[in-house]
C-alpha positions, 0 to 999 in steps of 0.5 A, spaced: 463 668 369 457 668 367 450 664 368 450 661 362 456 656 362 453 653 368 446 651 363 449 645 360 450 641 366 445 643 370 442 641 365 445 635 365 443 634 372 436 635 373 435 631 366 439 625 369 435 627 376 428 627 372 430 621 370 430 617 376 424 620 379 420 617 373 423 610 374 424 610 382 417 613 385 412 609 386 406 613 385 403 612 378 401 619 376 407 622 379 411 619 375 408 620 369 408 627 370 415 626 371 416 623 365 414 628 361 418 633 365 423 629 363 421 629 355 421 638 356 427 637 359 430 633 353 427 637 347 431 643 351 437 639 351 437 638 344 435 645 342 442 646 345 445 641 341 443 645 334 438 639 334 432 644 332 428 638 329 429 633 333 427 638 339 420 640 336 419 632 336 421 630 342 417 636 345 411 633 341 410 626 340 416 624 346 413 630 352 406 631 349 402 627 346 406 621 350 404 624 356 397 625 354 396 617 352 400 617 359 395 621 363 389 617 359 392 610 361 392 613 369 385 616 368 383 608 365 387 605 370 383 609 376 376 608 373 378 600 373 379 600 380 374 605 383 370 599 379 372 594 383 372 597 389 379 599 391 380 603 396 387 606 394 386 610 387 391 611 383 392 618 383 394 618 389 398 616 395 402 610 395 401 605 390 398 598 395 403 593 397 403 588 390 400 581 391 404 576 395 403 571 388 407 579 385 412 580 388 417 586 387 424 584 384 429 582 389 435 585 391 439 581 386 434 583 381 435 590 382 442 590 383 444 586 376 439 592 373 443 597 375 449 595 373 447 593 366 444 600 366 451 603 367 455 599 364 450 601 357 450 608 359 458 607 360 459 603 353 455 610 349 460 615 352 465 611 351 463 610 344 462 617 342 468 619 346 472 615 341 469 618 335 474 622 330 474 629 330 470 630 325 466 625 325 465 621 319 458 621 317 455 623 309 454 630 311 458 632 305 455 628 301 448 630 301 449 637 302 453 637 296 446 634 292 440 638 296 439 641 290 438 636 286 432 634 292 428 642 291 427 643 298 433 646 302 432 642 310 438 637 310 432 633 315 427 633 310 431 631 304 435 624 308 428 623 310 424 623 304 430 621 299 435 618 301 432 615 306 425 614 303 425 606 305 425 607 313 420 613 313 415 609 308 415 603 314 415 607 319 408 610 317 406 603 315 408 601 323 404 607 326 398 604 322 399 598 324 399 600 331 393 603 331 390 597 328 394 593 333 389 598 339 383 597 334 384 589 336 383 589 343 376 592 342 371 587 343 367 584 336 360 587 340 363 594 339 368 593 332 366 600 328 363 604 333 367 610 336 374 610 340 375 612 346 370 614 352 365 619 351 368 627 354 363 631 357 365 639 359 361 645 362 359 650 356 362 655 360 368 650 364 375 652 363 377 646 358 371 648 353 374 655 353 380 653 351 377 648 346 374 653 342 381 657 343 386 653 341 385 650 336 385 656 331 392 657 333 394 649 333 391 649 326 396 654 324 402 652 328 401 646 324 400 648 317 406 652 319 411 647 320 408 643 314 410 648 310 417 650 313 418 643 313 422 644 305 426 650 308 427 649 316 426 644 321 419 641 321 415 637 316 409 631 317 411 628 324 411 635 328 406 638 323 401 631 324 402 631 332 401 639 333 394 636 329 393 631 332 394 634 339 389 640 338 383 635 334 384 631 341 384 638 346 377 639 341 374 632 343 375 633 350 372 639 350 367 635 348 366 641 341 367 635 337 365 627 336 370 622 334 369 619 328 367 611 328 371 606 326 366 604 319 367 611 317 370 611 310 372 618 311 376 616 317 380 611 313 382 615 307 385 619 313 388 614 315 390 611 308 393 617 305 399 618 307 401 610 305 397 610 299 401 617 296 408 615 299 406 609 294 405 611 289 409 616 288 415 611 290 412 607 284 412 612 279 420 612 280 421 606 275 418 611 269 420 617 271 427 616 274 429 609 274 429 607 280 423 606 287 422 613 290 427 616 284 425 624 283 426 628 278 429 633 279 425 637 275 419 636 280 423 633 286 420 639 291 412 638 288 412 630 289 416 631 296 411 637 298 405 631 296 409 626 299 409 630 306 401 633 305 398 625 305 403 624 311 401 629 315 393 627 315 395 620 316 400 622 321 395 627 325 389 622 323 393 616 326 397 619 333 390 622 334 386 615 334 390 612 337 390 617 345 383 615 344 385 607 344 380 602 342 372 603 340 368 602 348 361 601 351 359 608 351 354 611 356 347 613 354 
């Protein structure tokens, strides 16, 4: 016997054992850590169930850019208890006893939350253990009309034409997340520059990798935006490698974060809504219907529809690590 059949399940194990290291341990930073271990873990697991697309996502937005925003939230949360005089930092140690006015859950408390955990977790198995095989689904359906889409990745045609609706709302949500950060900024500072100022050493280990990452980040990108019409990728893989880079390339302190005002970084934000928009609306005249494409032109309009959406999606995941416009130090 090979090692190869025992993969899946220690797989499944260090997943599940992941998993409840980030829910159970009680240092924040060793947590998060986990978590994004957790997301790695995940994207591996879904590169073996032949879910490629899923996986560079999952790697992307649910392991990287997610721990990033987490790590940023620790770093933050550090500042604001040295700030206060705390004696137990986050990053380390123990977390201090809480508040008796907080106290922790109760054992009943606890114990309800395990069982109805495991009665979902139950629930899902059985329902996917009692599928038909094959399961229904309109696999054969959309691979019989791809053609009529212009591009050759089932993902990409669900997404942008027979699902146009869901992911037109879903750019709309990520642009009112961000507003919903940009909200919490006080009036005083409304249009400045999210985030702290990062500061680096000219010749320290994050400026080096800020001028040299970000080259290859930028092709990675453009990549998997391309490919997105014939393979797995597209504008939310492509947008989060983007955003990712433009981030390392702020912390490194090679470039500023734009202001909040700035015109330029709202058509960023905008592009991606406003295309999708319009293209949807050109549908009546050209084929009858909302997000119709021609099948004449189907793989340009889609291929334009995926460029806005990949700088607003980049612009978007980028702004929101930085969260709100703060007071910056002289």
């Amino acid at each position: 016997m090979t090692a190869f059949p025992l993969l899946d399940p220690a797989l499944c194990f260090v997943i599940l054992t992941t998993a409840v290291l980030a829910v159970a341990i009680r240092t924040v930073f060793a947590a998060v850590v986990s978590f994004i271990v957790f997301g790695l873990l995940m994207a591996i697991a879904w590169v073996r169930l032949g879910a490629v697309d899923v996986a560079l996502t999952e790697a992307a937005i649910g392991a990287g850019l997610t721990g990033v925003l987490l790590l940023s939230t620790v770093a933050r949360i550090a500042k604001h208890r040295a700030d206060r005089g705390d004696d137990v930092p986050i990053l380390e140690g123990p977390e201090p006893d809480p508040a008796p006015t907080d106290p922790l859950p109760g054992l009943a408390t606890q114990s309800l939350a395990i069982v109805l955990s495991a009665a979902v977790a139950a629930a899902l198995v059985a329902a996917v253990a009692l599928l038909p095989v094959p399961a229904p689904g309109l696999v054969a359906e959309v691979g019989s009309r791809l053609s009529e889409t212009g591009v050759e990745s089932p993902v990409t045609a669900v997404l942008l034409a027979y699902r146009g609706y869901d992911t037109l709302l879903e750019i709309v949500v990520l642009l009112f997340a961000l507003l919903g950060v940009w909200s919490l900024t006080a009036d005083a500072r409304w249009g400045g520059q999210p985030g702290l100022r990062h500061l680096a050493r000219p010749d320290g280990v994050m400026a080096y990798l800020g001028r040299l990452l970000p080259p290859i980040g930028l092709l990675v990108g453009v990549y998997l935006f391309w490919i997105g019409g014939y393979r797995p990728g597209g504008a939310f893989q492509a947008g989060t490698v983007l955003a990712a880079v433009w981030l390392l390339a702020v912390m490194a302190g090679l470039v500023p974060i734009p202001k909040v005002s700035g015109i330029r970084l709202r058509l960023a934000l905008v592009i991606g809504p406003a295309v999708f928009l319009a293209i949807g609306l050109a549908g009546y005249p050209l084929h009858g219907a909302f997000l119709g494409y021609p099948p004449a032109i189907a793989k340009v309009l889609i291929i334009l529809i995926e460029a806005g959406l990949t700088i607003s999606i980049a612009t978007i995941l980028g702004l929101l690590v930085a969260g709100a416009p703060e007071e910056r130090p002289s």
